[in-house]
C-alpha atoms as a printed R data frame, in Angstrom:
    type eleno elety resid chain resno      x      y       z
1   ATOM     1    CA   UNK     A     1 37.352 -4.455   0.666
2   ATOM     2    CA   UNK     A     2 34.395 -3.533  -1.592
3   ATOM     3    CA   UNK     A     3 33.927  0.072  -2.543
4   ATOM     4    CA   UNK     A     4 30.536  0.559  -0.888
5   ATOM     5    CA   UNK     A     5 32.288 -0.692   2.407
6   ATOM     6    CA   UNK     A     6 34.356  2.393   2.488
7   ATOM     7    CA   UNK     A     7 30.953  5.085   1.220
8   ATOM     8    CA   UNK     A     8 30.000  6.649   4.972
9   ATOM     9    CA   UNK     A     9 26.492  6.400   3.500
10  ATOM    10    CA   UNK     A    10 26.764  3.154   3.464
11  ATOM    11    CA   UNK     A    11 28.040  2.723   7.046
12  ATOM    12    CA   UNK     A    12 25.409  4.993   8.030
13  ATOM    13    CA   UNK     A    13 22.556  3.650   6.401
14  ATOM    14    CA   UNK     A    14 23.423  0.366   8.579
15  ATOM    15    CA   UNK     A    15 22.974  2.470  11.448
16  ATOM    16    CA   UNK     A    16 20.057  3.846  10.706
17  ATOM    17    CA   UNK     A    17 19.127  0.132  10.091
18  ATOM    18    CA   UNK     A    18 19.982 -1.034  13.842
19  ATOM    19    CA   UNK     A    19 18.392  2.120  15.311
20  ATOM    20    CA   UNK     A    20 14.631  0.889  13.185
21  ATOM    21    CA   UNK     A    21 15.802 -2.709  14.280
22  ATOM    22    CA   UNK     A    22 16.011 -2.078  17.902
23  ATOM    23    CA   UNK     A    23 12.896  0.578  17.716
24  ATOM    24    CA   UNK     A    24 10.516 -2.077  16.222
25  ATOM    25    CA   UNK     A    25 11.478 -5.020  18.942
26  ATOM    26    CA   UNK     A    26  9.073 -4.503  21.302
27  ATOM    27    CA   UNK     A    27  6.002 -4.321  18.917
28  ATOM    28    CA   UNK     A    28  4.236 -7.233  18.827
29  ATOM    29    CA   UNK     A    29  0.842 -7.123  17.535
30  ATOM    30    CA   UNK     A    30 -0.367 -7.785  13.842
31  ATOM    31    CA   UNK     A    31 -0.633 -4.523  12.573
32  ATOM    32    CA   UNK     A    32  2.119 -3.124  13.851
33  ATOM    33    CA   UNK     A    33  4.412 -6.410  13.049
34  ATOM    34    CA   UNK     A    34  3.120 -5.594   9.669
35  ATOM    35    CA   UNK     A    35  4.770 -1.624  10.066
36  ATOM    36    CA   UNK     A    36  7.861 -2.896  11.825
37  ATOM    37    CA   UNK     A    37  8.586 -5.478   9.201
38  ATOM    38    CA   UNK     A    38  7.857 -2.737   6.548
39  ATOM    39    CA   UNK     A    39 10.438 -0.268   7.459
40  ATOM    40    CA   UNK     A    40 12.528 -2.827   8.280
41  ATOM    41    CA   UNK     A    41 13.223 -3.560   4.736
42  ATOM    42    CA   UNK     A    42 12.794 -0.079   3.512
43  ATOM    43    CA   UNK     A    43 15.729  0.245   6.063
44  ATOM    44    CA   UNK     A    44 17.796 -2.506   4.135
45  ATOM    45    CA   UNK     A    45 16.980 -1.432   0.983
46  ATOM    46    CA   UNK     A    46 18.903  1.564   1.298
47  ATOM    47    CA   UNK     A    47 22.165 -0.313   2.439
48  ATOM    48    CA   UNK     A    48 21.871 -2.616  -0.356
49  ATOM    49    CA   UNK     A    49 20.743 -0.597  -3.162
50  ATOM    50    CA   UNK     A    50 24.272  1.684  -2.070
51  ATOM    51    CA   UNK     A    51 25.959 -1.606  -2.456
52  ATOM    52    CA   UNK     A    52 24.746 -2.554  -5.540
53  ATOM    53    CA   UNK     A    53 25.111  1.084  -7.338
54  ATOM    54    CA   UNK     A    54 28.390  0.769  -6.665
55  ATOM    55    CA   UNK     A    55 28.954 -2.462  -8.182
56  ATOM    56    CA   UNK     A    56 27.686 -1.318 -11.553
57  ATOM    57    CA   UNK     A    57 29.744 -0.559 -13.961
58  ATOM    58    CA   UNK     A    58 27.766  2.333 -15.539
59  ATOM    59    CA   UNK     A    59 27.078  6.229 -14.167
60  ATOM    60    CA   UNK     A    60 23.298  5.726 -15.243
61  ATOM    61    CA   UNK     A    61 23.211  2.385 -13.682
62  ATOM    62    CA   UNK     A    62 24.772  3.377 -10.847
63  ATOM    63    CA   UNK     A    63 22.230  6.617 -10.526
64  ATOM    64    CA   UNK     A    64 19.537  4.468 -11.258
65  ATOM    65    CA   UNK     A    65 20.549  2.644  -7.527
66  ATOM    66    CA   UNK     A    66 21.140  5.828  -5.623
67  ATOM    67    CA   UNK     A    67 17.746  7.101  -6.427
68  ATOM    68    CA   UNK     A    68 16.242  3.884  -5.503
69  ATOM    69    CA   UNK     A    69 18.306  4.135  -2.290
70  ATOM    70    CA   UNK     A    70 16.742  7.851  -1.531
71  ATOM    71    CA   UNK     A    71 13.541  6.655  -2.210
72  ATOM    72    CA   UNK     A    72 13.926  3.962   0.261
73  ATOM    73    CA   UNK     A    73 15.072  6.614   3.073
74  ATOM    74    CA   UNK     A    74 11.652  8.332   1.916
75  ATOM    75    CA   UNK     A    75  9.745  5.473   2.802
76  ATOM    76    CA   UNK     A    76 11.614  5.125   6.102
77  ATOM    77    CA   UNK     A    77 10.440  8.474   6.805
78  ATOM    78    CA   UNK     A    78  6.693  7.792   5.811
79  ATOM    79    CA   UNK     A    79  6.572  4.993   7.949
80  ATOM    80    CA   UNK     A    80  8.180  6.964  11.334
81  ATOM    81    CA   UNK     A    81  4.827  9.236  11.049
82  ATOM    82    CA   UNK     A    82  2.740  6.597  10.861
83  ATOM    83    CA   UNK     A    83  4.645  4.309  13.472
84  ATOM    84    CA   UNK     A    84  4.457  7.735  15.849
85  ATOM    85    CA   UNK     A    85  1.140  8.939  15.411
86  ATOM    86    CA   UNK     A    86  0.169  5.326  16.073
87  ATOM    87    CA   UNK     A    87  2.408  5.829  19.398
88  ATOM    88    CA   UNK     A    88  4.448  3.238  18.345
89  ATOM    89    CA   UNK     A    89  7.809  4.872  17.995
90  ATOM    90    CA   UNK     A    90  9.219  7.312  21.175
91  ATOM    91    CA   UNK     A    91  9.510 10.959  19.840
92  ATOM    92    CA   UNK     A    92 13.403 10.312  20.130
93  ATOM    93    CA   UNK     A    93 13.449  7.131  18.338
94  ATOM    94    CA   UNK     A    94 11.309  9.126  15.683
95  ATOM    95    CA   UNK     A    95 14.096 11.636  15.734
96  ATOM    96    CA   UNK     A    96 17.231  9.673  15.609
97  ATOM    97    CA   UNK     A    97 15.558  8.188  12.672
98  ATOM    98    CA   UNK     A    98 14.597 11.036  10.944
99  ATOM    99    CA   UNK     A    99 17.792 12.955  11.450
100 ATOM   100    CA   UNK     A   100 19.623 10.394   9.961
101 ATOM   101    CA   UNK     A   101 17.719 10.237   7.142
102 ATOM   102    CA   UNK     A   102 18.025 13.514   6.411
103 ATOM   103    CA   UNK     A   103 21.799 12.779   6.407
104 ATOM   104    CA   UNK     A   104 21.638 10.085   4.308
105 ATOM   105    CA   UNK     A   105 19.574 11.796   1.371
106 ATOM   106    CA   UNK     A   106 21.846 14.495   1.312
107 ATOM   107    CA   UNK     A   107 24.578 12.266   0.867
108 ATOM   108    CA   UNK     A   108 22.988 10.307  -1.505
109 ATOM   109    CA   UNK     A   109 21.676 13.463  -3.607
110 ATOM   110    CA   UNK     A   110 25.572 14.448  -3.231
111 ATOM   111    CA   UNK     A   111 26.574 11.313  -5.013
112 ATOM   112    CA   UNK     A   112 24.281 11.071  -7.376
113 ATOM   113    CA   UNK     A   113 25.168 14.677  -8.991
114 ATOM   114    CA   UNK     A   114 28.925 13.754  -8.356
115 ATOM   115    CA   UNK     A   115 29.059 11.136 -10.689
């Protein structure tokens, strides 16, 4: 087993992934394939940059992939406005979301001053 498999950051960031996954489905126009495909990878980025900080050998380096993770969750965020006020994401899809983000940054903020 790989050490990021075992972070619950990890496991939840994949959840929060799913949750954007299943949320986005049902748009279908250009725009808002565009917004849906956006978050969708600001959603994986946080899983993988998790991943990869833990692979690093380094405390800096691995930082350095924590804070790229937490930015991604900020961009996750950014995009839930926009995909709401558009009326493209339910208020409890927009809240799912944004409460697990909020968990995830703080668990990434608390690894990032553990190490």
């Amino acid at each position: 087993m790989f050490k990021f498999e075992k972070l619950d950051v990890w496991k939840v960031s994949l959840e929060l992934y799913r949750k954007i996954a299943a949320a986005t489905k049902r748009l279908s126009r250009r725009d808002q394939q565009f917004l849906a495909e956006q978050i969708m990878r600001a959603a994986l980025s946080i899983s993988a940059n998790i991943a990869e900080g833990t692979g690093r050998e380094g405390i800096r380096e691995s930082k350095q992939f924590f804070n790229i993770a937490k930015g991604s969750v900020y961009e996750v965020v950014s995009i839930a406005h926009v995909l709401r006020q558009e009326g493209l994401l339910h208020a409890d899809e927009f809240s799912d979301a944004y409460q697990l983000c909020d968990r995830i940054a703080g668990m990434l903020s608390g690894l990032i001053t553990k190490r």
